[in-house]
N, C-alpha and C positions, 0 to 999 in steps of 0.2 A: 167218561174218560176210558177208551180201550186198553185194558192192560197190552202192554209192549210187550212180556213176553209170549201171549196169545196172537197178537200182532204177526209177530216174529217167524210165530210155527205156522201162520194160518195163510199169511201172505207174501210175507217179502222173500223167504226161504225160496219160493217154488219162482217170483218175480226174478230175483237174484239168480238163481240156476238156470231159466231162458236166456236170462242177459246175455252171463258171462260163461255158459256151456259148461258148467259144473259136472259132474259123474255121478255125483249122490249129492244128496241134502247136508251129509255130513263135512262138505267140502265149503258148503258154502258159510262166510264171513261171521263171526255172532261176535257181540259184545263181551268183555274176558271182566272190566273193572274202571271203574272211576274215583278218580284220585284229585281231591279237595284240599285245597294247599293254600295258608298264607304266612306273609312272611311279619317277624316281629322284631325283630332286629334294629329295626328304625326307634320303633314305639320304645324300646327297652334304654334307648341310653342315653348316660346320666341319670337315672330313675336309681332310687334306694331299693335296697333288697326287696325291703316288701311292698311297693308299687309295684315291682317288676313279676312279683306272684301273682299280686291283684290283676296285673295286665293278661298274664298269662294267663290266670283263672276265667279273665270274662272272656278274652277271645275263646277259649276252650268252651266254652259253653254253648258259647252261641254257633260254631263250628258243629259241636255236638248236635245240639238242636235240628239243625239245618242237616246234617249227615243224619240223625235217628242212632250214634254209634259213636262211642266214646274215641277223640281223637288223642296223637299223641304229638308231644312237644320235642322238634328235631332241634339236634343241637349240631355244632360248628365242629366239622371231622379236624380242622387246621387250623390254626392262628393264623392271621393274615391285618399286620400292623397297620393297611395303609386303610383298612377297613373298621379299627378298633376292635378288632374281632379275636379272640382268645379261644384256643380250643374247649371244646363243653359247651360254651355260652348257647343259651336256648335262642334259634335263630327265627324258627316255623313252626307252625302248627300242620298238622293233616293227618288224613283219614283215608281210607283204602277200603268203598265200597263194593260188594260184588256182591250176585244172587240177586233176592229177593228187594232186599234193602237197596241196590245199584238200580233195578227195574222202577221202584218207588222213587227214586231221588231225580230219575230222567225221568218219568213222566213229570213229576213237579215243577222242573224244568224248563220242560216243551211246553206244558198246558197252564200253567201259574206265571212262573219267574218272565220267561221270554216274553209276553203277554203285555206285562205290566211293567215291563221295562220303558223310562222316558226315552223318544228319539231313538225307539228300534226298528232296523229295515231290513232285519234278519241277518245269520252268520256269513260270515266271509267264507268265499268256498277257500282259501289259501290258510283260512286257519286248519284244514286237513294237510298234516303229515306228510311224507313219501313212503311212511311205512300203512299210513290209513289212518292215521289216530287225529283225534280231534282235541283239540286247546282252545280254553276261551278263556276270559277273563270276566268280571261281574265287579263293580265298581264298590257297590256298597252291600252289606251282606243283610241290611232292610231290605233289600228287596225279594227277600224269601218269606212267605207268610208266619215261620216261626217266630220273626222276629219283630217283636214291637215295636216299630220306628219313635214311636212317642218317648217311648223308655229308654232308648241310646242315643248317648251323645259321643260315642267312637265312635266311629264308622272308619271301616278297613273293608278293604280290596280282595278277592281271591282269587286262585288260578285254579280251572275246572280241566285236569286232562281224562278223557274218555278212550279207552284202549278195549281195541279190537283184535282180530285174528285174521284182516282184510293183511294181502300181500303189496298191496299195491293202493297209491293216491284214490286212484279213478276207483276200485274195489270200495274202497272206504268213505270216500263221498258217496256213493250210489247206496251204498249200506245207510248212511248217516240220513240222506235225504227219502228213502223208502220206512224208515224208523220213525218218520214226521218231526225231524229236527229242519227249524226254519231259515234257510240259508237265501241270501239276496239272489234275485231274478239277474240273469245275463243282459247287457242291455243289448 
């Protein structure tokens, strides 16, 4: 497994600046943070106070595990009745990687998760941004090797956004796929 941030400085940087006529190295696109988000809001209601800990404890765990980084539990900024939703109420869980631990979690990513995904044919290039940033989605969160599929019988969803410094779509696909993230062939 090539570390990405040696990737980064050894190849795509000088690739990326032929591209797209950069002036310095410093100009060109790097990854800033990935932000691991799911929502609990569904799982929480009607639930007694302390199932709704118990819930929030295990998703938080295994959230944890799979980030390497203690997440935190977002709560509801508004009431919104037609939703049952009451301002506080713990809504999501997430995590805000960067550095080293953000490098670690996209390589596992690219070389484990995507890999061993059932019925994968690679990312949609439209799941890139108009600012660059990429969004995915991952159905069950067994499918990360921290997670003992044997041992869970919840399985929840998360939303993976990866945030860049690309100005532009085209900047940030070309960053995304030079980075050896697997996006579907044109046909």
């Amino acid at each position: 497994m090539e570390d990405l941030k040696k990737q980064f400085n050894e190849k795509v940087v000088d690739e990326m600046k032929n591209e797209f006529g950069y002036g310095s190295r410093m100009a060109v696109p790097r990854l800033e943070k990935v932000v691991l988000n799911t929502g609990i809001g569904e799982k929480l209601k009607g639930k007694s106070t302390d199932k709704k800990e118990e819930i929030i404890e295990y998703v938080s765990k295994d959230i944890g595990l799979i980030a390497g980084q203690k997440p935190v539990v977002t709560k509801a900024k508004k009431s919104i009745s037609g939703f049952d939703i009451r301002e506080g109420d713990p809504v999501g869980i997430m995590v805000t990687l960067r550095g080293g631990r953000m490098n670690n979690f996209l390589e596992k990513l690219i070389n484990v998760v995507f890999p061993g995904l059932r019925d994968f044919r690679g990312l949609n290039p439209n799941s890139v941004d108009s600012s660059g940033n990429l969004t995915l989605g991952i159905d069950e969160q067994i499918s990360f090797p921290e997670i003992p599929a044997d041992e869970r019988d919840d399985i929840f969803s998360m939303q993976i956004t990866i945030t860049n410094t690309a100005e532009t779509e085209k900047e940030g696909l070309e960053l995304f796929k030079k980075m050896g993230f697997p996006f579907k062939k044109d046909n």
